[in-house]
matplotlib code that plots the C-alpha trace (Angstrom):
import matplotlib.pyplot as plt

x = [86.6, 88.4, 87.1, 84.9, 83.2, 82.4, 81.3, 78.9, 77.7, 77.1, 75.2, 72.8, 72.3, 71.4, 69.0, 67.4, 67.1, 65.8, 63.0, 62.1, 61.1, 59.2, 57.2, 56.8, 57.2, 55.9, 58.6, 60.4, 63.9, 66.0, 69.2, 72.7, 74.4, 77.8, 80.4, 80.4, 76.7, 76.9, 79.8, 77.9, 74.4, 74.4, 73.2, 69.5, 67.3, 65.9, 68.8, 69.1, 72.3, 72.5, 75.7, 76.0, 77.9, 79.4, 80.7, 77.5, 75.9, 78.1, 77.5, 78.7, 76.0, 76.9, 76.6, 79.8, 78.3, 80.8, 81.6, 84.5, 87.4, 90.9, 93.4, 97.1, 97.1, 94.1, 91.9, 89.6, 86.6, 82.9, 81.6, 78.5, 76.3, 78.4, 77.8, 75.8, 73.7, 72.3, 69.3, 66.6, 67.9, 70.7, 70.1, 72.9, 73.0, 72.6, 70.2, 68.9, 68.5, 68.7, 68.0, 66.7, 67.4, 66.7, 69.9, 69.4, 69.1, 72.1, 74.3, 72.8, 73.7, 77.3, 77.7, 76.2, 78.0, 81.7, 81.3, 85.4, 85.9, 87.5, 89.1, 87.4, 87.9, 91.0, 89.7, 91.8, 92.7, 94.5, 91.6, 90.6, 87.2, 86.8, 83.1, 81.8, 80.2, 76.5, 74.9, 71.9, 70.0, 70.9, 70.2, 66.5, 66.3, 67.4, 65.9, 62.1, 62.0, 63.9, 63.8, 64.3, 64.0, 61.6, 61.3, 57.6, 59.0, 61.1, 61.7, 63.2, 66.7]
y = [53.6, 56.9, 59.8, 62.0, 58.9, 57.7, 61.2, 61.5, 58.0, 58.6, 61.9, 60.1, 57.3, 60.7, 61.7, 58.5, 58.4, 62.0, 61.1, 57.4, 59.2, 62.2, 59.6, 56.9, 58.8, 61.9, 63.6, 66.2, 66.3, 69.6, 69.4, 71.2, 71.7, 73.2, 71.2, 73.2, 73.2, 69.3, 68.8, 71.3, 70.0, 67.2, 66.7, 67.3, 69.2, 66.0, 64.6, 61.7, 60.2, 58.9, 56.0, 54.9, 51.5, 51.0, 46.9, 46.3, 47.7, 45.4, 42.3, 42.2, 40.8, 42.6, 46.5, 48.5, 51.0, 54.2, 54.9, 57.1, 58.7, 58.8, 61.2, 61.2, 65.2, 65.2, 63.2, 61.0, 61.9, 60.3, 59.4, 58.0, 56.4, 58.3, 62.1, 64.0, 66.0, 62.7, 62.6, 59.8, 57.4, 56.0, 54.7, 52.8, 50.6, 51.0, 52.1, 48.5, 48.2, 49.9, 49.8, 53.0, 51.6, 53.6, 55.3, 54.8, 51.2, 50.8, 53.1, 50.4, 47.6, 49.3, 50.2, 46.5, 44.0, 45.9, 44.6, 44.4, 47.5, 47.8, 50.3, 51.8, 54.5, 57.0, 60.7, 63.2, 64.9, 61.4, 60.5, 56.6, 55.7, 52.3, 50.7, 47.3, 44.7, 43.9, 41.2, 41.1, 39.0, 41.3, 44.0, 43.1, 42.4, 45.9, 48.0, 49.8, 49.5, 48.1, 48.8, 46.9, 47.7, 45.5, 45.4, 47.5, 49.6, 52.5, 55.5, 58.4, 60.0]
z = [12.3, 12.5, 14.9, 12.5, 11.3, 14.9, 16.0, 12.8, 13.4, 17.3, 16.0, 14.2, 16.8, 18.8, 16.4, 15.9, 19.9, 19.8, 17.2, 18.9, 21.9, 20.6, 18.8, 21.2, 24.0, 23.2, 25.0, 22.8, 24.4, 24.7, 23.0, 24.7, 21.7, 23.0, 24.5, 27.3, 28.3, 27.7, 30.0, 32.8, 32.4, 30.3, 26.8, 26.9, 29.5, 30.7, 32.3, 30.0, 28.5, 25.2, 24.0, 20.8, 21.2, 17.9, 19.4, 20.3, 16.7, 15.5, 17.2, 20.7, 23.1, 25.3, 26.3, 27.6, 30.3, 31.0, 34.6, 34.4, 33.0, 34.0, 32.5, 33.4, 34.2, 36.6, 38.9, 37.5, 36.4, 37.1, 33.3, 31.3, 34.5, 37.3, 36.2, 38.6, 35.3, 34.4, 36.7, 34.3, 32.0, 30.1, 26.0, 25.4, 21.8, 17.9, 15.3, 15.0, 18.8, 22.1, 25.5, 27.9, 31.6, 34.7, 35.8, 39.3, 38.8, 36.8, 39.1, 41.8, 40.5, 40.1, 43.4, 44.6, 42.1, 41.6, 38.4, 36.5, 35.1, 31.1, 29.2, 26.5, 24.1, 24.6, 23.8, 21.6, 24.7, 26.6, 28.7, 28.8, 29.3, 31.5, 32.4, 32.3, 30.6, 30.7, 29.0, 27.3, 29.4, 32.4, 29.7, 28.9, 32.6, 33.9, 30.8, 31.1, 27.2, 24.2, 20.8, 18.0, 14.8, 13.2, 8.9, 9.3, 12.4, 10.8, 12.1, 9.8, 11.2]

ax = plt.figure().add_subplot(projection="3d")
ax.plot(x, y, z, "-o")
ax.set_aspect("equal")
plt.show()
């Protein structure tokens, strides 16, 4: 899938996120919409991070959790579960399902299991993302809720 396609597709995922938990939450979640108040504070007010995880949309049973990212010009940098601005929660998954996990849980069992770490993406700019693998069992053990999208159980984008 080229770049505009996965950035419009990881929009939506957003959006969908956004919506799922003003209505089941009830929390309306402030949006940064610049690149540079997302890479300062993070991409909503609340302090949570949102992955759309286009393998795991497509089948993968597992989900790839971001921990940093290395670029050959500077240090590396702490990424996805790692970033200081993300203080609550990390959604990680795909329209049909998704998981919202406590970050301080999964930056614990991080830190605790050294679980192997994999190369992800590659941004325009030369940076490589690299995180690891979590299953779905550890998924729906770690997670505080899951969706899935059941036939009745729509929620507009």
């Amino acid at each position: 899938m080229i770049t505009a396609q996965k950035d419009e597709s990881a929009k939506k995922f957003q959006d969908f996120v956004y919506n799922y938990f003003r209505q089941e939450w009830k929390w309306n979640l402030i949006h940064n919409t610049s690149y540079e108040n997302q890479y300062k504070e993070g991409e909503n007010h609340q302090g949570i991070e949102i992955k759309h995880d286009q393998k795991f949309e497509s089948g993968s049973p597992n989900v790839y959790i971001s921990v940093k990212r290395t670029y050959p010009y500077q240090d590396d940098m702490p990424s996805g579960i790692m970033k200081e601005h993300n203080r609550l929660f990390y959604v990680i998954g795909g329209i049909n399902k998704f998981y919202i996990f406590p970050l301080n849980k999964l930056r614990r069992y991080f830190l605790d299991e050294s679980p192997r770490l994999l190369k992800g993406f590659t941004t325009p700019k030369g940076g490589t993302e690299y995180g690891f693998l979590l299953s779905t069992k550890k998924s729906e053990d770690m997670a505080i809720d899951i969706y899935e999208k059941i036939e009745q159980q729509v929620l507009p984008i």
